[in-house]
Structures are given as structure tokens and as C-alpha cells.
C-alpha positions in Angstrom: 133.8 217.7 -6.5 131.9 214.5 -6.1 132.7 211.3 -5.2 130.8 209.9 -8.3 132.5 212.5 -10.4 135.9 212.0 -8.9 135.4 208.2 -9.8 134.0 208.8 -13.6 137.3 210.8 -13.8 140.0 208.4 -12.3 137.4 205.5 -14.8 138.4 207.7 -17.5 142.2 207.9 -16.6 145.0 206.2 -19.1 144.6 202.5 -18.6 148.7 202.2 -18.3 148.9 203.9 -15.9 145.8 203.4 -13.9 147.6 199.4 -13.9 151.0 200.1 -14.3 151.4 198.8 -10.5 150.0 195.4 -11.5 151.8 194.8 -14.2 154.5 192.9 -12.7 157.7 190.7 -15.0 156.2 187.3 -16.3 159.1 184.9 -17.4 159.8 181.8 -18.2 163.5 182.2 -17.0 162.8 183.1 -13.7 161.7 179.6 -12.4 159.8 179.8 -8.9 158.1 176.5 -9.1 159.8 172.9 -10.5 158.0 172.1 -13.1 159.4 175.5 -14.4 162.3 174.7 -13.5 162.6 171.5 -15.8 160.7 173.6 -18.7 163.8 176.1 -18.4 166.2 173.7 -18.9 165.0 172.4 -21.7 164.1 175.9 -23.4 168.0 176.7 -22.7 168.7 173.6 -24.4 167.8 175.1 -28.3 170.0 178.0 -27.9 172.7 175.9 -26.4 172.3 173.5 -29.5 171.5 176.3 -32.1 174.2 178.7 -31.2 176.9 176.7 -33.0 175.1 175.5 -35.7 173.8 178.3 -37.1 177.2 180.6 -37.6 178.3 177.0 -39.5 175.5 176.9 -41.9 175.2 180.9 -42.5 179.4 180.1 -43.2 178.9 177.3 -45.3 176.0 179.0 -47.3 178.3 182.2 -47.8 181.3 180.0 -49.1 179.1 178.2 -51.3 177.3 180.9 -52.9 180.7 183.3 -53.6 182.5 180.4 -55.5 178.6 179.9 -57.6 179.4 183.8 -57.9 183.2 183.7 -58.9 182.9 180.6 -61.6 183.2 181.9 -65.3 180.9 181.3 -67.8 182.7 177.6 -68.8 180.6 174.8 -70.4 179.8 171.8 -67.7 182.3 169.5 -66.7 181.4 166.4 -64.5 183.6 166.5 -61.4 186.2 164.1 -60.8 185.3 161.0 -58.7 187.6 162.4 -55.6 185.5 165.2 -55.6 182.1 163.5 -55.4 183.7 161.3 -52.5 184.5 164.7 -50.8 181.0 166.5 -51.2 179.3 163.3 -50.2 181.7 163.0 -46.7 180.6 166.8 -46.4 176.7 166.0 -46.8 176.2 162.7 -44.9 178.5 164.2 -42.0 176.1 167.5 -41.7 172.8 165.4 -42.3 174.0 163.1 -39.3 175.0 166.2 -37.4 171.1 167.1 -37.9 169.4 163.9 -37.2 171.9 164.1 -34.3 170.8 167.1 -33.2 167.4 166.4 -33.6 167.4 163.2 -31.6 168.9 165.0 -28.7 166.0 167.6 -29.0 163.7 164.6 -28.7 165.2 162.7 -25.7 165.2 166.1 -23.9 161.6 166.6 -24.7 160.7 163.0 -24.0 162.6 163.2 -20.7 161.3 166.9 -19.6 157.6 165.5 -20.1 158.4 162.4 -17.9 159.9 164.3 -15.2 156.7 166.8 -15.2 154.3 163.7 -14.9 156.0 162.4 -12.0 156.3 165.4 -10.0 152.7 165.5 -10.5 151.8 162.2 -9.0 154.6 162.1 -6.4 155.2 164.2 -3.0 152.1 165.6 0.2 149.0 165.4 -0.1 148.3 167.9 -2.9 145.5 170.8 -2.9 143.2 170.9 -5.2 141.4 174.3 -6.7 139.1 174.2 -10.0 140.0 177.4 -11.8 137.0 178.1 -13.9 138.2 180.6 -17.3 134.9 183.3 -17.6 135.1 186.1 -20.0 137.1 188.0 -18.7 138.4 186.4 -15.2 138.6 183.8 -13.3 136.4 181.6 -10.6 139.0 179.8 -8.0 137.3 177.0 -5.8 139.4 175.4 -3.0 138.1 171.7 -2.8 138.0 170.0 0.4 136.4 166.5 1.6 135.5 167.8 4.6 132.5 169.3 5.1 132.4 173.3 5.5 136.5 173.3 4.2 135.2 174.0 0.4 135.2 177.7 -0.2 135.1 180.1 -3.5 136.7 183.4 -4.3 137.8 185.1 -7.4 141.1 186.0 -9.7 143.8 185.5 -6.9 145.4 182.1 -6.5 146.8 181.4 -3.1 148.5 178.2 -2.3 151.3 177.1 0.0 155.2 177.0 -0.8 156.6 173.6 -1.3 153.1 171.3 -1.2 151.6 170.2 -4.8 148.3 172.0 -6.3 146.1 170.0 -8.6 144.1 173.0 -10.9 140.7 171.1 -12.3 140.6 173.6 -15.1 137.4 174.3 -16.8 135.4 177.1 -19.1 131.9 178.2 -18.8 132.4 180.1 -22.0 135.1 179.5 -24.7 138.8 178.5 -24.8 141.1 179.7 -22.4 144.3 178.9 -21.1 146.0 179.0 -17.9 149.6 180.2 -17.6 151.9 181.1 -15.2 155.5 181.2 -16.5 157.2 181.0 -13.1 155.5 177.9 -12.0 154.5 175.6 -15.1 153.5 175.5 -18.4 150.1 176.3 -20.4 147.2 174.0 -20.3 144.1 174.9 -21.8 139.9 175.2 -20.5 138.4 173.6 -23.9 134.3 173.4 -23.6 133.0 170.2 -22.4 136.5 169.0 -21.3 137.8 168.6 -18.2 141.9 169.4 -18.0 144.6 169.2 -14.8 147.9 171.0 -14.1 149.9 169.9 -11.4 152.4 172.6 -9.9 154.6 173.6 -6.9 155.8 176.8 -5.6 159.0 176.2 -4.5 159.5 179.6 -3.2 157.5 182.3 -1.3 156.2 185.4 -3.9 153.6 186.6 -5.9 153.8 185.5 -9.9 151.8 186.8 -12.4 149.8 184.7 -14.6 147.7 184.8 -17.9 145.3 183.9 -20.0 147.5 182.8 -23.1 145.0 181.9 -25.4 142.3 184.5 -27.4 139.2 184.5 -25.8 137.3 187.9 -26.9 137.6 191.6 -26.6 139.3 191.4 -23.1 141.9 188.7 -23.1 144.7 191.2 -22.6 143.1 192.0 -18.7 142.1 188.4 -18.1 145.2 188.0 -15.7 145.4 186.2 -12.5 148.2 186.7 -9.3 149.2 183.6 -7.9 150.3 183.9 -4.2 153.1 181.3 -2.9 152.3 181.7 0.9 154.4 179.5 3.9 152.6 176.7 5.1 151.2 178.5 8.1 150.6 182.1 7.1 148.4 179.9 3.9 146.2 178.4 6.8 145.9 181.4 8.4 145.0 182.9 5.4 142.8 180.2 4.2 141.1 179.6 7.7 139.9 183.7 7.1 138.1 182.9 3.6 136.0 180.1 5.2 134.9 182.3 7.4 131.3 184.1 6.0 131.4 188.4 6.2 131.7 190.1 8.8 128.7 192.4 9.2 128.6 195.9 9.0 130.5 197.6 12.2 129.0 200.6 11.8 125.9 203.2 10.3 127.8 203.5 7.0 128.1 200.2 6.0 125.2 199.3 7.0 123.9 201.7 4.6 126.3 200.4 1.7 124.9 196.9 2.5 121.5 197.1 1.8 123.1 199.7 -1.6 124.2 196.7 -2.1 121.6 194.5 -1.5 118.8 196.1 -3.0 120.9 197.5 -6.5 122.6 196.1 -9.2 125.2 194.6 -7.7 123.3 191.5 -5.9 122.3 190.5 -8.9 125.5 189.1 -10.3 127.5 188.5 -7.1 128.1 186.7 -4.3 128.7 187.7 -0.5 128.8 184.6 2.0 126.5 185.8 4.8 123.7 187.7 3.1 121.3 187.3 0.8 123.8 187.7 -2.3 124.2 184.6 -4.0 124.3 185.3 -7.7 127.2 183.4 -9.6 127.0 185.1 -12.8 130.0 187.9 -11.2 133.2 187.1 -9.0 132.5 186.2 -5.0 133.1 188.9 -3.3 132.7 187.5 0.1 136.6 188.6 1.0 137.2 191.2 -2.2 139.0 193.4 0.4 141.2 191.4 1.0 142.9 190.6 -2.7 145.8 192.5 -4.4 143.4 193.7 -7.7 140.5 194.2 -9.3 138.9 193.1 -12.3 141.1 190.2 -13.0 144.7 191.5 -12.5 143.6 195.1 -14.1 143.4 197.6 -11.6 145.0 197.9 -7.9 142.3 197.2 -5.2 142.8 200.6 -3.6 139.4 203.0 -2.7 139.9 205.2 -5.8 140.0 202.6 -8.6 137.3 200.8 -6.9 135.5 203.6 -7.2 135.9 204.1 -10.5 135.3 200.3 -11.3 131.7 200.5 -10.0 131.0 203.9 -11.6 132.2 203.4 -15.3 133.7 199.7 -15.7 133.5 200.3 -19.6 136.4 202.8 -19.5 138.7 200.9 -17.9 137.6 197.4 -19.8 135.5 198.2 -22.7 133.4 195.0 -23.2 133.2 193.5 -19.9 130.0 192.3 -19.1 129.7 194.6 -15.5 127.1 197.7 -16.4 127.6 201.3 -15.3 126.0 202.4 -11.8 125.1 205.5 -11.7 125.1 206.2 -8.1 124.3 209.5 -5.9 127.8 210.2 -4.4 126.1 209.2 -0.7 125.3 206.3 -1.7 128.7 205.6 -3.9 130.6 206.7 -0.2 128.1 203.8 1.4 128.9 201.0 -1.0 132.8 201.7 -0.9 132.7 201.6 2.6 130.6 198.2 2.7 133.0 196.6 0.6 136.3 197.9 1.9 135.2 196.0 5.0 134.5 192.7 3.0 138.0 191.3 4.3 
């Protein structure tokens, strides 16, 4: 068989499983960061305070609706001045039960907020990354002042434990919304706005994020893996994607670059090196090297890359990347090419 027709078969494969292996636990309960940390507490706060009062009021509603049920049919007789005293104690003390509720449910919030300001503006120097929301993925730019330390690459965050990360989020399209449970809250990319989100990894791992608000016919697969690194192995890592790609090592890819080159595929994207410059795709100057495809959809492995380029529309109906229909030696060319963009 093939290789094209190996790759339109594994395109047409179930889409749970062909992802299953990305689809890693998001939660809110499983803090990795601090600001997540403070948003926990407080979301363990409602149950805490909710717990108790509801089994009260479902009791009190109970008791008052069986003696409605067991009264006879008597004409109406005003209740006794002791009584009214008692029903009014009854009502005042479970309306300033409420409003005492309440209030704490306000303090909490007021506090939580506070607390997630100043851990923005306080500890090292932070990093800061514009995450750019596209239908369907995401554009990540490191941003540095020094000259030749700026550098772009596509639906993976990376960013060192323990050191704050300002994310300059913006859309080139509609709403979207950056979440990752483990580390912070949602903050939306509104058109024509310019939003921040300060957060911390506090601990090494990967942590899946989201796009948490509707965006179009692929907001399900618009995910992103953010990548808590140590200090050092990040500016290892980060010292590799400056770097432009390596050229081809050998006849084959050699032959999948100027595929690449001369097809489709230079038309939309971007490899640091070579003529490829087009913004319209992800950078794929280091594509190699990253955990998935297509925005958190698929595993970066050779097969589903394969069936990526072949048949995209089978795997994410809508997405904006076209078929190719390539002669399998050509297909074998291209995979190798960018198998060795690392």
C-alpha cells in the first residue's frame, strides 16, 4: 500500500482515538500554578458554605409544606401575637444568616482578586509571550528587548517553573479565550482589545489548556499544552528555537524541502531559514520538536502527520488547511523534511 494511501486511511481513522493520547485531565482542583491555587480556595469556599445550608432550607421547606398539607379545612384565624414574635425571630435570623453568608462570599471574592493582582505585579523579572487566538489555534511569540532574543512558534507554551509570564493576548479573528485550569483563570482575546494574564508554574509538568469560549466550527480542537520547564532545561530549550533550521542532512530532505518550497505548504507557513515566510499558518521552524499537531488534536508522531497533510478535513472538518494530494515519493520527502525541523 501507499504511503499516501496509508495516510488518507489513518486521516480517516476515529478522531477519539486518533487523540485519545492528547487528551490529558484539565482541572481546576489540581492547582500547579498560584494564582490557581488562590482560585481553588475560593471555589472550595461555596461548597463549604452551601453544604450546610442547603439540607436546612430543603428541612425547613419540607416541615413547612407537610403542616400546609395536614391543616383542615378551618375558616382563618389571625395568629396570636406570640406567634408572630416567633416567625419573625425565625425570618430575620435566616435573612441575616443570608446576607451573612453573602458578605463572606464577597470578602472572599474581593480578597482572591487582590491577591491575584499582586502576584501579578510582584516577584523576577517576568517573561512575556503574546498568545494570538486564530481559528482554530494559536500564534505564541516570546518577546525579548534584546535584539535577535524575539522568536515565534505555534500551539505549545513553554515557560519556566517558578518565574512570572505576562500573556499579551490578542485575536486576529473573533473572541476567544485563554484557559488553563491548572495555572490561572480565563481571560478573553476580544477584537480590537488588548488583554494580559499574569501566571506562574509553580511546578514542573505539562497542563492542558483551552479555548473556553465559542469561536466556530472547531473550538473543541483549539487546545494548547503549556510546558512548565526548570530554569535551565527552559533556556536550553529556548536557546534551540532561536536558532533558524537546520538544513537538509541528507538527499531526502533535500527533496522534501524544495516539496515544500515549491507546493502548497510555503504559501501559508513559516520556516526560519528559507524562503518560507507566510503568516497566514503556524511557524513551523521547530514543528518537530512539539508534543502535537493541529492545535492539541493529534500526536506529532510520522503517521498522524501524514495523514494531517494528506486529508486535514477528516480529522478537523473546517479548518482552513486544504488537502494535498501528493505522489507517495514526494509525501515520503516532505515527512522527512519536516521530521528534521527540530
Amino acid at each position: 500500500m501507499s504511503v499516501a494511501r496509508r495516510a488518507r486511511g489513518l486521516a480517516a481513522a476515529p478522531l477519539l482515538l486518533a487523540g485519545c493520547s492528547l487528551n490529558r485531565f484539565q482541572s481546576a482542583l489540581d492547582p500547579a500554578g498560584t494564582q490557581a491555587s488562590r482560585i481553588e480556595r475560593l471555589w472550595w469556599l461555596a461548597p463549604a458554605l452551601a453544604a450546610p445550608a442547603y439540607p436546612l432550607t430543603m428541612a425547613a421547606l419540607a416541615v413547612a409544606t407537610g403542616r400546609r398539607g395536614r391543616a383542615p379545612a378551618l375558616p382563618r384565624v389571625e395568629p396570636s401575637p406570640a406567634a408572630e414574635r416567633r416567625a419573625t425571630r425565625w425570618v430575620a435570623a435566616a435573612t441575616g444568616a443570608t446576607v451573612v453568608v453573602l458578605f463572606v462570599f464577597l470578602a472572599a471574592d474581593l480578597f482572591t482578586g487582590r491577591a491575584l493582582l499582586a502576584l501579578g505585579r510582584g516577584g523576577d523579572r517576568p517573561l512575556h509571550v503574546r498568545v494570538t487566538g486564530v481559528q482554530w489555534w494559536w500564534r505564541v511569540e516570546y518577546r525579548d528587548p534584546a535584539p535577535g532574543r524575539s522568536m515565534t512558534t505555534a500551539n505549545e507554551l513553554r515557560i519556566p517553573v517558578g518565574r512570572p509570564v505576562v500573556l499579551e493576548l490578542e485575536t486576529e479573528d473573533v473572541i476567544h479565550s485563554f484557559w488553563v485550569p491548572a495555572l490561572h483563570g480565563k481571560r478573553d482575546h476580544v477584537p480590537g482589545r488588548h488583554n494580559t494574564l499574569t501566571l506562574r508554574a509553580d511546578r514542573p509538568g505539562v497542563y492542558r489548556g483551552q479555548c473556553a469560549e465559542y469561536c466556530g466550527l472547531q473550538h473543541a480542537k483549539m487546545g494548547i499544552d503549556v510546558v512548565a520547564m526548570p530554569p535551565r532545561a527552559f533556556d536550553a530549550w529556548y536557546a534551540g528555537q532561536l536558532a533558524d533550521a537546520a538544513p537538509p542532512a541528507d538527499s531526502l530532505r533535500a527533496e522534501g524541502m524544495r516539496a515544500f518550497l515549491s507546493g502548497p505548504c510555503a504559501a501559508c507557513h513559516a520556516v526560519r531559514g528559507t524562503p518560507a515566510s507566510a503568516q497566514s499558518g503556524p511557524d513551523l521552524t521547530h514543528v518537530a520538536s512539539r508534543r502535537s499537531l493541529a492545535a492539541g488534536t493529534l500526536p506529532n508522531t510520522r503517521g498522524h502527520l501524514a495523514g494531517w497533510i494528506v486529508d486535514p478535513q477528516s480529522l478537523k472538518p473546517g479548518t482552513y488547511m486544504p488537502p494535498n494530494d501528493l505522489p507517495a515519493p514526494a509525501l515520503r520527502a516532505l515527512l522527512a523534511y519536516v521530521e528534521g525541523l527540530r
